[in-house]
Residue, then its C-alpha position, 0 to 999 in steps of 0.5 A: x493502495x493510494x489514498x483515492x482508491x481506499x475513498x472510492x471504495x469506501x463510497x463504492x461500499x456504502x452505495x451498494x445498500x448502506x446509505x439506505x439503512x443508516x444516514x451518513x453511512x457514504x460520508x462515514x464510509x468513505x472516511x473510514x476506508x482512508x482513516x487507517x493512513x492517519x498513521x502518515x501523521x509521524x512523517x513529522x518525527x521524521x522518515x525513519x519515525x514515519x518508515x517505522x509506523x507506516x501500517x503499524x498499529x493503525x492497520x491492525x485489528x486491535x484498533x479498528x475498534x478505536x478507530x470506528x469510534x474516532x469516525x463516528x464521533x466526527x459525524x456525530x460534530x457533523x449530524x449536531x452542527x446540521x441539526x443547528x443549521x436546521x433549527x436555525x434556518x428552516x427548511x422549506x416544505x418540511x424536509x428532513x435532515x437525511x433521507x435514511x434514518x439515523x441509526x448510531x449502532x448500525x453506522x458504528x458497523x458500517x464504518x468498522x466494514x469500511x476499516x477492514x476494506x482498508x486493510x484488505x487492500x493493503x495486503x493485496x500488494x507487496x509492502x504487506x500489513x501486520x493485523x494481528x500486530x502487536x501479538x503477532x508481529x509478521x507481515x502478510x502481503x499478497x503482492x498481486x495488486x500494484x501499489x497504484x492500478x489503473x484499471x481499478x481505480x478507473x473502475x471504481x471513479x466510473x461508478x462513482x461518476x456514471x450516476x451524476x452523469x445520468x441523473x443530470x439525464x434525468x433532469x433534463x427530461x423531468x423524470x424523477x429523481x431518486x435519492x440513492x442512485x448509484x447502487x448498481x454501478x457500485x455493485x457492478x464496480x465491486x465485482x469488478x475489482x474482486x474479479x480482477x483480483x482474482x486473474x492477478x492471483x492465478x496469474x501471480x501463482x503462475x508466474x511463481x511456478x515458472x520462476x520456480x523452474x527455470x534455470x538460474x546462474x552464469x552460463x556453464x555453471x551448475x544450475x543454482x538451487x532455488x530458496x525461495x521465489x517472490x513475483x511482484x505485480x506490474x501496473x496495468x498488465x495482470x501477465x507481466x511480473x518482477x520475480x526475484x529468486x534466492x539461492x545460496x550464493x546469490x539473488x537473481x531477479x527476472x521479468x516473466x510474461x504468464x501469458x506466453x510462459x517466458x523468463x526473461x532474465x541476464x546474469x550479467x545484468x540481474x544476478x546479485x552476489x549476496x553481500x558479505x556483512x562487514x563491520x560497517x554493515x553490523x554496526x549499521x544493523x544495530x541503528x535505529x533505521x537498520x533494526x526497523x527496516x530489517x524487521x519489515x524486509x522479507x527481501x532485504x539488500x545490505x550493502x556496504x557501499x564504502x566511504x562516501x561523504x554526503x554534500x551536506x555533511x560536516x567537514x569531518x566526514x571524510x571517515x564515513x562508510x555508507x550501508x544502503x538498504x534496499x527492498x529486492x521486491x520493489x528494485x524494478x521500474x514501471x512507468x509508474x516509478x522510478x528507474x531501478x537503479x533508485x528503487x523506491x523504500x531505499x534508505x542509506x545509513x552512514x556509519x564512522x571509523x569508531x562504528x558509530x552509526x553518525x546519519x540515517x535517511x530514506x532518499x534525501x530525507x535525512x532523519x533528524 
């Protein structure tokens, strides 16, 4: 998911009851839920670099652990620096430094709950994780969640923002003010998301059996047989979906609506001839982008596009062969995205006469 989902909801978490147990549990939370995307830090080695590590060790149960203790140790530089502010400045009327105690261990286990919020919600949609990486290297997607989801996010910022709102109610009237407001609209906020969930599964399982039996190639053919089938989420509407669907000779892709049961799909305009594997393509495979965009692809698209020469390139380039990879999972458009003809996680890899892999890059982002 995006950054500030991850952050509401590791807020959401600790207001349901956890700040009441351990001081710094909401600050501690709501950092580790976003902590896992410090792996966005090798985007300085370059695209491939940042493509290749991108939910790698960092989403991974192995270093949960590890990094439970890096949050820990950044509230622990928090608690010291307050302590001195306190010592330094005391506070009028003897007030204390946190309204729940200072529990070490118990925070530890709070930041390690908000970690594995993390990860639960990347696997919710199609890019995937790889937890069990490095002794087992597949990835899991759940591919019922957009990558961004409105209804969602709306959700969760409501439940963070509806307790401010009504305590500066409470002011005005001169009613009391408590210190952990918020708890049931954060729980409210929680079931919310995981009953949400729960309607784009079913519906996700739907739209998989109808891409499973519908009828697929060009008009008076013979019906192709069907592979394999995955369907991919649209923002916003849990009943519209992006199927793709592997035969033999081809790919086809399909948008089906789950609530009126419909397929809606074009050979002419969606039915992919599946790429021969030229020599420039093979040579291209072997590259550093092509071995790691192969091993995180469950529905990769290798085409050679033939030679093209970039407006940056050197003047020797004349002799370049393109090979383009794409994602079929993510080759639609929402009016969140880009139109399908550049889908995002696109990557190009240019390759010379010799078979000499001679430039890589991810969009215009050529790796260095």
């Amino acid at each position: 998911m995006e950054p500030v989902t991850h952050f509401l909801t590791g807020a959401c978490l600790a207001r349901t009851g956890f700040n009441r147990k351990a001081a710094y549990a909401t600050l501690a939370m709501t950092l580790a839920a976003e902590t896992p995307d410090l792996d966005t830090l090798w985007s300085i080695r370059g695209p491939v670099a940042a493509f290749q590590h991108h939910r790698g060790i960092t989403h991974t149960f192995l270093a949960l652990p590890v990094e439970a203790l890096v949050v820990l140790a950044f509230i622990l530089l928090v608690h010291r620096w307050r302590l001195r502010r306190l010592q330094s400045k005391p506070l009028s009327g003897g007030s204390q430094l946190a309204a729940a105690p200072v529990r070490w261990g118990l925070l530890y286990a709070f930041i390690l709950i908000a970690l594995l919020s993390h990860i639960l919600l990347d696997w919710t949609n199609n890019y995937g994780v790889r937890p069990f990486f490095p002794f087992n290297p597949q990835w899991y997607e759940g591919s019922f969640v957009f990558i961004f989801e409105p209804v969602m996010f709306l959700v969760l910022l409501l439940a963070m923002v509806a307790p401010a709102l009504f305590g500066l109610v409470n002011t005005e009237i001169g009613a009391r003010s408590s210190p952990f407001r918020g708890r049931g609209w954060a729980a409210f906020a929680l079931i919310v998301v995981l009953c949400l969930w729960g309607w784009r599964w079913v519906q996700h399982d739907n739209a998989v059996q109808l891409a499973m039996n519908a009828t697929y190639g060009m008009p008076g053919s013979p019906p192709a047989q069907v592979l394999r089938v995955t369907a991919n989420p649209y923002p916003t509407n849990p009943y519209r979906w992006h199927t793709v669907v592997d035969t033999p000779g081809f790919y086809q892709i399909a948008r089906i609506d789950t609530l009126h049961s419909t397929v809606e799909t074009d050979p002419e305009k969606d039915l992919i001839n599946k790429p021969v594997h030229s020599p420039a393509v093979e040579a291209a495979d072997r590259s550093w982008l092509g071995r790691v965009y192969l091993d995180w692809s469950s529905w990769p698209l290798v085409s050679d596009v033939g030679p093209i020469r970039p407006e940056d390139a050197p003047p020797n380039a004349s002799d370049w062969t393109a090979v383009s990879y794409r994602d079929l999972r993510f080759q639609y458009a929402t009016f969140l995205s880009g139109p399908s003809s550049n889908p995002p996680l696109s990557a190009m890899v240019y390759v010379d006469s010799s078979g000499r892999n001679v430039r890589m890059q991810f969009g215009r982002n050529v790796q260095k």
